[in-house]
C-alpha positions as MATLAB code, in Angstrom:
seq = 'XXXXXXXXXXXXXXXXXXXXXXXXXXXXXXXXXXXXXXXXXXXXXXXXXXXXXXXXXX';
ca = [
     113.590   66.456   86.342;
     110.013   66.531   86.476;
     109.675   68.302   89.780;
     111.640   71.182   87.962;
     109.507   70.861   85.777;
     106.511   71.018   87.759;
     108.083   73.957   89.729;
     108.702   75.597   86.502;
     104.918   74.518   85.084;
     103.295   76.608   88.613;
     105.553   79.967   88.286;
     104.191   79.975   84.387;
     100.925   79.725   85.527;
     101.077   82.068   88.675;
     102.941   84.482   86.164;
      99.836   84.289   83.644;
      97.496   84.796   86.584;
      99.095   88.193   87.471;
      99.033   89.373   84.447;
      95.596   88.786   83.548;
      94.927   90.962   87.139;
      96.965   94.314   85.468;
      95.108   96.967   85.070;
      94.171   98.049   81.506;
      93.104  101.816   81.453;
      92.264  104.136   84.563;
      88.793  104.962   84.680;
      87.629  108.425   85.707;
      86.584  108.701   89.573;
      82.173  109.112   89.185;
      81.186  112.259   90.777;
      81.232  113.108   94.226;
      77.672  113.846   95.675;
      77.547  115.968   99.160;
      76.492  113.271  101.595;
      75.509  113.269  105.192;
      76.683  110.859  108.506;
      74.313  109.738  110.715;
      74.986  109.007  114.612;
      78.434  111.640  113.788;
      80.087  108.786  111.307;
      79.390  106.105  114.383;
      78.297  102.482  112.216;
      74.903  101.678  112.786;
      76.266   98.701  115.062;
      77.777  100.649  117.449;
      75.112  102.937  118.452;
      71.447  102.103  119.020;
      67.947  104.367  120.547;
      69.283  104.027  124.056;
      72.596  104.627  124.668;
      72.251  108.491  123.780;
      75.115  108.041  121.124;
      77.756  106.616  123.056;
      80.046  104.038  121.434;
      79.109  100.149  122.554;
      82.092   98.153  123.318;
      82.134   94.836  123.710;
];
């Protein structure tokens, strides 16, 4: 009896926890600003001054 009603006592609480994570209203997307890549999109990781670009693998 009183694992059901632990059982019970953790799908209340997980229930409570998803609801608290719903969404209330949409908020309207900020403007998009014209941006520019570096390197052609490449992180900053994977290229450095002297490989000319090319993609470093490990």
């Amino acid at each position: 009896m009183s694992r059901t009603l632990g059982v019970l006592a953790v799908v209340a609480a997980l229930c409570v926890v998803s609801w608290a994570q719903l969404p209330g209203e949409n908020p309207q997307p900020g403007p998009q600003y014209p941006h520019a890549e570096l390197y052609g999109g490449y992180s900053y990781g994977m290229v450095n001054l002297f490989n000319s670009g090319r993609v470093a693998r490990p």
